[in-house]
The first five atom37 places (N, CA, C, CB, O) and aatype in JSON, in Angstrom:
{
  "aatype": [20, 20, 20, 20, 20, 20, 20, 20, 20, 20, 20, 20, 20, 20, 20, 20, 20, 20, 20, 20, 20, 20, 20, 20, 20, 20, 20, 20, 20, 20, 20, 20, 20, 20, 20, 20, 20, 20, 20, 20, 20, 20, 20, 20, 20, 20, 20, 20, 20, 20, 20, 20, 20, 20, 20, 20, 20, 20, 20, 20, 20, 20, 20, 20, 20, 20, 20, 20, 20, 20, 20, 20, 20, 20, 20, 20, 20, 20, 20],
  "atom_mask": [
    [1, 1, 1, 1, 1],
    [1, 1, 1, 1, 1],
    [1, 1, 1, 1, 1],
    [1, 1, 1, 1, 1],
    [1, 1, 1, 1, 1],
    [1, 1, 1, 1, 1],
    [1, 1, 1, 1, 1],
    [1, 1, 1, 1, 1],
    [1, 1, 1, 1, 1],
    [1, 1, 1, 1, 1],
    [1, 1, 1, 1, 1],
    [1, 1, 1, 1, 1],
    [1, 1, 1, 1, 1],
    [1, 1, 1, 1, 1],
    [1, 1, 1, 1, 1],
    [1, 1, 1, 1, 1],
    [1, 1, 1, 1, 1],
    [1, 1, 1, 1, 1],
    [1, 1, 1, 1, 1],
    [1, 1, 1, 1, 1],
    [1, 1, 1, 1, 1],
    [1, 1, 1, 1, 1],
    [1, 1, 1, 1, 1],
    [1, 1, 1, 1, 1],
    [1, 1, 1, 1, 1],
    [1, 1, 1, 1, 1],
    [1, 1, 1, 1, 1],
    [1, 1, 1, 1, 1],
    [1, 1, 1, 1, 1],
    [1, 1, 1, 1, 1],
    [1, 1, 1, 1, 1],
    [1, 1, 1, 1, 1],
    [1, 1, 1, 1, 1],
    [1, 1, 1, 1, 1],
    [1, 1, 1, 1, 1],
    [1, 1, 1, 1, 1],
    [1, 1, 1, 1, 1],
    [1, 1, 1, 1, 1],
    [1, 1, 1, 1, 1],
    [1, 1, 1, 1, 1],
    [1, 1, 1, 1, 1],
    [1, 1, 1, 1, 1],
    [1, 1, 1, 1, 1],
    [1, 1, 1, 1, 1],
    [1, 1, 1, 1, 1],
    [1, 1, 1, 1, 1],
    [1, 1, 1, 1, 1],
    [1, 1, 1, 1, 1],
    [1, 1, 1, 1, 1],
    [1, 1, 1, 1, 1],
    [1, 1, 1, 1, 1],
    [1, 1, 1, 1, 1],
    [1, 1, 1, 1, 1],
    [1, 1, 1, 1, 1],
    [1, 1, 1, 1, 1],
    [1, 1, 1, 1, 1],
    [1, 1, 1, 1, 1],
    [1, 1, 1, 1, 1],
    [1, 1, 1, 1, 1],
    [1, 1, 1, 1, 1],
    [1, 1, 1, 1, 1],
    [1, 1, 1, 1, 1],
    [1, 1, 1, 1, 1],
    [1, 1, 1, 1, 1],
    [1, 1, 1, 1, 1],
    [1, 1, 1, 1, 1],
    [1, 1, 1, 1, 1],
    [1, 1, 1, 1, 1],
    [1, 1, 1, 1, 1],
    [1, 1, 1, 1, 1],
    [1, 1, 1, 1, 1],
    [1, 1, 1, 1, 1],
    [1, 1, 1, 1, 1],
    [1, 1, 1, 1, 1],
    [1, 1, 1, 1, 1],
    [1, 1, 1, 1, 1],
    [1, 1, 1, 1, 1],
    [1, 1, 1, 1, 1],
    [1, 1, 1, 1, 1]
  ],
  "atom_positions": [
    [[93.32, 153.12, 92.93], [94.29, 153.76, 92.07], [95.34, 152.73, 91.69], [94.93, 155.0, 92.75], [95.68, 151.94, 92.57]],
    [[95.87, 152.66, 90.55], [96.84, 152.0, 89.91], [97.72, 152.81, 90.01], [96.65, 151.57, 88.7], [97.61, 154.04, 90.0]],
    [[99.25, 151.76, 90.19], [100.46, 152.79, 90.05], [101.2, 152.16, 88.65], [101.64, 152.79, 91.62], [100.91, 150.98, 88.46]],
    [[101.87, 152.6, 87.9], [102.59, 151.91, 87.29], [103.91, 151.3, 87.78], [102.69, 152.52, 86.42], [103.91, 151.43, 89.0]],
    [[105.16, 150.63, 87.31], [106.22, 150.33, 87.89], [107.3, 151.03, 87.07], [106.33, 148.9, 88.02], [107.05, 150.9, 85.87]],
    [[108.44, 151.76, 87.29], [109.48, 152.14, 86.69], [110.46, 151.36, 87.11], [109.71, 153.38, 86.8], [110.6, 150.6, 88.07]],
    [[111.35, 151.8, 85.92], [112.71, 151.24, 86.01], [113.61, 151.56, 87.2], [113.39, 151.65, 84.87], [113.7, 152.67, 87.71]],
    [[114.47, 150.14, 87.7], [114.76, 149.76, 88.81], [116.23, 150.96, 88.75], [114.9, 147.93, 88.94], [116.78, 151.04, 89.85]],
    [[116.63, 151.51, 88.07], [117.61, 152.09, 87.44], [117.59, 153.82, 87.08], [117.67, 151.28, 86.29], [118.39, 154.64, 86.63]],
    [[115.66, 153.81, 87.73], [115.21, 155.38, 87.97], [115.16, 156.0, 86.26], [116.63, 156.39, 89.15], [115.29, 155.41, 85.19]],
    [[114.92, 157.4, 86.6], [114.65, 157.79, 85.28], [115.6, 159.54, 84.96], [112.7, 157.85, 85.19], [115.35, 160.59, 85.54]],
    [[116.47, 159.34, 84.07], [117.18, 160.63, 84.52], [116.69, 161.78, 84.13], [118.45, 160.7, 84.14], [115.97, 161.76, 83.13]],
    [[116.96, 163.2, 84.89], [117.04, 164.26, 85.02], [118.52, 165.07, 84.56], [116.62, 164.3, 86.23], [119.54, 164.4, 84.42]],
    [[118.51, 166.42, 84.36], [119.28, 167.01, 84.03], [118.85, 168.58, 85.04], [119.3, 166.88, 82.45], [117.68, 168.91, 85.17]],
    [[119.66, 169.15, 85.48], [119.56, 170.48, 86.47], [120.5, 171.49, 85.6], [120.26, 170.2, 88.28], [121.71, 171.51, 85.81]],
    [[119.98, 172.24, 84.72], [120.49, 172.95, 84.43], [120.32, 174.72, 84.73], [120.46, 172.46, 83.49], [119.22, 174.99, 85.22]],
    [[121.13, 175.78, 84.52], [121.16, 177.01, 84.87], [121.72, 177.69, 83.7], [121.85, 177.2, 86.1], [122.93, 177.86, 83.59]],
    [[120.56, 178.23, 82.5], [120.86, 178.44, 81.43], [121.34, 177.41, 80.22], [121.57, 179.2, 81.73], [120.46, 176.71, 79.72]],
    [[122.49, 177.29, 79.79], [122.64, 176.08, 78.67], [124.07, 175.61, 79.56], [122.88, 176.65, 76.58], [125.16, 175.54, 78.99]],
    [[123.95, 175.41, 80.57], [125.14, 175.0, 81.63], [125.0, 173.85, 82.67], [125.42, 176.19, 82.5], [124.64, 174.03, 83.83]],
    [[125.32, 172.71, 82.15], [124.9, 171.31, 83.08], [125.47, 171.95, 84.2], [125.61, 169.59, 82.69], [126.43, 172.72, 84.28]],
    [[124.65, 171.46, 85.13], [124.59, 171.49, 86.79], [125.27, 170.33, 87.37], [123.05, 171.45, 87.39], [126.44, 170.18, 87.73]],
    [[123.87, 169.27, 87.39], [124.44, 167.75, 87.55], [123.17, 167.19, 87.0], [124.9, 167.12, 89.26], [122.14, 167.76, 86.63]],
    [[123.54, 165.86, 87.05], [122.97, 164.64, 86.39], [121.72, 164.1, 88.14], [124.75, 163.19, 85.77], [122.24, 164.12, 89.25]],
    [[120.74, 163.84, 88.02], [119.63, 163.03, 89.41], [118.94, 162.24, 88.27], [118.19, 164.29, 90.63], [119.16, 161.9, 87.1]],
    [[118.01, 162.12, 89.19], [117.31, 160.84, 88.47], [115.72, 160.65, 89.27], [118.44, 159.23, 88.73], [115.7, 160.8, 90.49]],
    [[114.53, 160.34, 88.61], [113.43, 160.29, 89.18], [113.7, 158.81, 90.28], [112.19, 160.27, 87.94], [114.43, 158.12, 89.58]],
    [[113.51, 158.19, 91.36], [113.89, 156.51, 92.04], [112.77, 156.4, 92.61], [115.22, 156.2, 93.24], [111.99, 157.18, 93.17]],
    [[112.8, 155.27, 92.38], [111.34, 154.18, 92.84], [111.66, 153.64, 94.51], [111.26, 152.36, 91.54], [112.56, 152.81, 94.66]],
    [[111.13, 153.99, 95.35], [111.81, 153.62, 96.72], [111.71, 151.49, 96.78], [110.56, 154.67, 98.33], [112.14, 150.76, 97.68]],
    [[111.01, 151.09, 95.51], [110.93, 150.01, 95.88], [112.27, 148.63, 95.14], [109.39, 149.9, 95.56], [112.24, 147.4, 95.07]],
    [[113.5, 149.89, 94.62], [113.95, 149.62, 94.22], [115.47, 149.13, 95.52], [113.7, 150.43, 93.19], [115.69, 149.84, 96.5]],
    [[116.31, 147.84, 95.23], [117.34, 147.97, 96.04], [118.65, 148.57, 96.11], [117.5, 147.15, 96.2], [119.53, 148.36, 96.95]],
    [[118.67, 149.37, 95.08], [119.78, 149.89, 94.75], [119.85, 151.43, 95.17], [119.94, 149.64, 93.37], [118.84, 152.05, 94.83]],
    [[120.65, 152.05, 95.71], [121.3, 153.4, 96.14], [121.25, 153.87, 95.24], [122.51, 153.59, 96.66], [121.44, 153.16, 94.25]],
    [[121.04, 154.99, 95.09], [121.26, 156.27, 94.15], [122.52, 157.02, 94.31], [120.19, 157.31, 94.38], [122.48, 158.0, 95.04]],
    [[123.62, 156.72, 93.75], [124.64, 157.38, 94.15], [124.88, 158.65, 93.44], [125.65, 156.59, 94.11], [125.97, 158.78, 92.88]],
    [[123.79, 159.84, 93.38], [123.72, 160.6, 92.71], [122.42, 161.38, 93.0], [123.94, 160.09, 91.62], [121.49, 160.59, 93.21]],
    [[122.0, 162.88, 93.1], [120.71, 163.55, 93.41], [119.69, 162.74, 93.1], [120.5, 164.79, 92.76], [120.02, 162.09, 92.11]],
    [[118.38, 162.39, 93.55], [117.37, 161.94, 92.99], [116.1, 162.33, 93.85], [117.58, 160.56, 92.78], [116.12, 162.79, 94.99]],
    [[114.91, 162.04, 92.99], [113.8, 162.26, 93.52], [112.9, 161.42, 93.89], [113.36, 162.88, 92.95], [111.91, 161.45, 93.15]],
    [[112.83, 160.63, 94.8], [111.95, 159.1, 95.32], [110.27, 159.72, 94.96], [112.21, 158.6, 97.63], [109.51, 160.43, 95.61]],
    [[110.13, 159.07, 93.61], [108.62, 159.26, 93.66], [107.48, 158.72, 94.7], [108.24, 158.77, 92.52], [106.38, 159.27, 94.77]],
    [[107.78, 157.76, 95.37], [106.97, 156.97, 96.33], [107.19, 157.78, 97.56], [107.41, 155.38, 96.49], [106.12, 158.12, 98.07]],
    [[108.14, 158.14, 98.13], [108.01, 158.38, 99.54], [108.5, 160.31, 99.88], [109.21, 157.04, 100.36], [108.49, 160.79, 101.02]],
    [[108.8, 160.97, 98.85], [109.1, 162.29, 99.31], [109.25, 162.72, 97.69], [110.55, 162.48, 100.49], [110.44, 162.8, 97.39]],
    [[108.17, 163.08, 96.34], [107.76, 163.48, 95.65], [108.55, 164.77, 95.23], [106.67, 163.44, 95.97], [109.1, 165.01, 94.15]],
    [[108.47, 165.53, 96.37], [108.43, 167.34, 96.22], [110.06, 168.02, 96.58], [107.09, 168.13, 97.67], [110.43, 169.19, 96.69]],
    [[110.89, 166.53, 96.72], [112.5, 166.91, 97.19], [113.39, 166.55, 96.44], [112.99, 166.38, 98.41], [113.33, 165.32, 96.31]],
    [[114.6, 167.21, 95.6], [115.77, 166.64, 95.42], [116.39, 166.08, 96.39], [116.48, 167.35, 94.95], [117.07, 166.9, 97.01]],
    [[116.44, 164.98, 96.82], [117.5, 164.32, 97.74], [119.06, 164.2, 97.64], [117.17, 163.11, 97.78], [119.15, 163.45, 96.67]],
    [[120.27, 164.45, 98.01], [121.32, 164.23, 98.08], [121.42, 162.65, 97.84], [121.76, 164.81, 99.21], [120.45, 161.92, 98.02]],
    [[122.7, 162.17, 97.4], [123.16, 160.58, 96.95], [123.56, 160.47, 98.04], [124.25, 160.13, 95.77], [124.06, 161.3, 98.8]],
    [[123.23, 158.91, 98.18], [123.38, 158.13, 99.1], [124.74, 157.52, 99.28], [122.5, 157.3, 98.95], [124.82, 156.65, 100.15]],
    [[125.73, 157.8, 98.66], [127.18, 157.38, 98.72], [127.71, 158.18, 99.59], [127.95, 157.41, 97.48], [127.65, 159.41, 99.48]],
    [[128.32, 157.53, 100.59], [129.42, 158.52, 101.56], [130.32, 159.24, 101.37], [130.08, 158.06, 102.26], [131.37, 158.89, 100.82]],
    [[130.11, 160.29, 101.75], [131.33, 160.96, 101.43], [131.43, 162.06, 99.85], [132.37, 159.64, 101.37], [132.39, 162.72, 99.46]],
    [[130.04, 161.89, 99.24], [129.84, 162.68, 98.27], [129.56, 163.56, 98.66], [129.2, 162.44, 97.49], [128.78, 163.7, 99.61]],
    [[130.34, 164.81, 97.79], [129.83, 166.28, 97.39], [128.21, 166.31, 96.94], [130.81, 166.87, 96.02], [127.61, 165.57, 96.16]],
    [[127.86, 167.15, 97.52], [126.12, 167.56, 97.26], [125.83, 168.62, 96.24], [125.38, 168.21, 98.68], [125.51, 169.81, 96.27]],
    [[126.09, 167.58, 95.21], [125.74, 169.11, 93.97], [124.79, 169.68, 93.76], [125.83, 169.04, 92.65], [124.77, 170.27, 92.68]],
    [[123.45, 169.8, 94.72], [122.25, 170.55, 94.76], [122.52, 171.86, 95.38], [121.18, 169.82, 95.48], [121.87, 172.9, 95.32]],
    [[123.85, 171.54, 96.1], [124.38, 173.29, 96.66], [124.74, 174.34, 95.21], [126.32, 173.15, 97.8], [124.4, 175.52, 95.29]],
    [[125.14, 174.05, 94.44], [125.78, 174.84, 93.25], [124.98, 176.38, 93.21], [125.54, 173.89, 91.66], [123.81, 176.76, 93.26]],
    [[126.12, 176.93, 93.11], [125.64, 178.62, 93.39], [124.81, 178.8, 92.42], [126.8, 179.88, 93.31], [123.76, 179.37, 92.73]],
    [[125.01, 178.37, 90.91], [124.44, 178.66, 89.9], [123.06, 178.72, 89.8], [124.84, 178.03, 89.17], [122.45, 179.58, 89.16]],
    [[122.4, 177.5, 90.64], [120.88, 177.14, 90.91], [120.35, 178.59, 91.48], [120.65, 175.75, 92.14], [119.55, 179.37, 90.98]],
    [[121.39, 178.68, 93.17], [120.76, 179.94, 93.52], [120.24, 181.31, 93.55], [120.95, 180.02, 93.83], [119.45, 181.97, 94.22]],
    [[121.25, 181.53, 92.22], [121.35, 182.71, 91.55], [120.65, 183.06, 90.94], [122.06, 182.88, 91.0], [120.27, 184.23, 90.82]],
    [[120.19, 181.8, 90.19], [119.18, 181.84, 88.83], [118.11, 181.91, 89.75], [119.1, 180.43, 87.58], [117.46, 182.92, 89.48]],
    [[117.73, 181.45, 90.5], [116.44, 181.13, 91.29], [115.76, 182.55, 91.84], [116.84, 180.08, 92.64], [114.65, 182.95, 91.51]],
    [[116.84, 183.34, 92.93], [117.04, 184.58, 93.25], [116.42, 185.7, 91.74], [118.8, 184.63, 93.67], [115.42, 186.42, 91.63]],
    [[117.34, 185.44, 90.94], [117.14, 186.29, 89.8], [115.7, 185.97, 89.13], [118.35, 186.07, 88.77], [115.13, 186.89, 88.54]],
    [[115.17, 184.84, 89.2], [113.93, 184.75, 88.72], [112.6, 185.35, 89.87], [113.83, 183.17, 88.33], [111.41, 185.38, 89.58]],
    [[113.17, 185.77, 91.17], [112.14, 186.02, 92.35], [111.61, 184.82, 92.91], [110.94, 186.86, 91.91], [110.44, 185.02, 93.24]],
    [[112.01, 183.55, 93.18], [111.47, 182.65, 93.65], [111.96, 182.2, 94.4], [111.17, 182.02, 93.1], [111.84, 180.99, 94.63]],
    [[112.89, 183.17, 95.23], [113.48, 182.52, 96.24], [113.22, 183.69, 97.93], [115.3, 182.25, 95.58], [113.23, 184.92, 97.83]],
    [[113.1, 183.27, 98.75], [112.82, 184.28, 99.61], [113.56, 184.32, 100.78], [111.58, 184.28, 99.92], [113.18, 183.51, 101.63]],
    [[114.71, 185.15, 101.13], [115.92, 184.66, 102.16], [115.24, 185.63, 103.45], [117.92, 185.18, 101.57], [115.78, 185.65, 104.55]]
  ]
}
């Protein structure tokens, strides 16, 4: 299998809940050296997760109620 290579700089995403930005992530290449200081999704090593940014001390905007609500309200969530 061939992989291709992406940009060292990831590839962005948008999380939205209706026509209402959420936050800004980004697809990241784990073979890249740079931190993601911002949600992202490491295509190489954990595919299937929004990850929290790697900067200390950041707020985790994958908590936002808005996601949960919508999610809940669509039935795809199971508490």
């Amino acid at each position: 299998m061939r992989y291709s290579h992406g940009s060292l700089s990831g590839i962005p995403f948008v999380v939205t809940v209706g026509s209402d930005r959420v936050y800004l992530g980004a697809f990241w290449y784990a073979y890249s050296s740079l931190a993601p200081t911002f949600p992202h999704i490491d295509l190489i090593s954990n595919p299937h997760q929004i990850q929290r940014s790697w900067e200390p001390g950041s707020v985790d905007l994958r908590n936002d109620r808005r996601i949960h609500d919508a999610l809940m309200l669509a039935g795809v969530l199971v508490e």
